[in-house]
N, C-alpha and C positions, 0 to 999 in steps of 0.2 A: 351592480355591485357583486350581486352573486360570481360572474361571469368571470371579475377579476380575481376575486379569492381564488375560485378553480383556476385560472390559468397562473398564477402565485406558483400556486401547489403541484402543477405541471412544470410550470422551470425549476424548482426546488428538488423535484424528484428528476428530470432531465439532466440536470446539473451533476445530481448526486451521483446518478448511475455513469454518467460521463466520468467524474472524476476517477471513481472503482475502477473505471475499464482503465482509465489512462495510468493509474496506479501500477494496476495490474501487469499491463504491458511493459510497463518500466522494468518491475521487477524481474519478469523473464527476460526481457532484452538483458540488461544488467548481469542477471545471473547465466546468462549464455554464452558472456564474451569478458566476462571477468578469470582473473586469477583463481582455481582451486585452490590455494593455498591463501589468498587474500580472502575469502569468504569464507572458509575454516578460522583462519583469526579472528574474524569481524564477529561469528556467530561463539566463538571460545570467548572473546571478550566478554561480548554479551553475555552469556553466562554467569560469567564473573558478576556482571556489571546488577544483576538480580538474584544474585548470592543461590544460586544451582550449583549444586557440586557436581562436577563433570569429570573429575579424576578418580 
């Protein structure tokens, strides 16, 4: 029983750091081949969108 808890707790953390990484990668791919001026709106939005004043 022990055995399976640990190995639980090994896919759980596998998993987890999997996702981060794939996150991860997303985001700089994304931001590498996107529009400068589509990711200035996206991040101005947002701003907005958590009431930051940005002007």
């Amino acid at each position: 029983m022990f055995f399976s808890i640990a190995r639980a707790r090994l896919d759980s953390q596998t998993l987890s750091i999997a996702a981060a990484a794939l996150l991860g990668l997303s985001l700089i791919f994304v931001a590498g081949f996107a529009n400068a001026t589509a990711l200035h709106d996206a991040a101005h939005d947002q701003r907005h969108a958590i009431a930051f004043p940005c002007h």
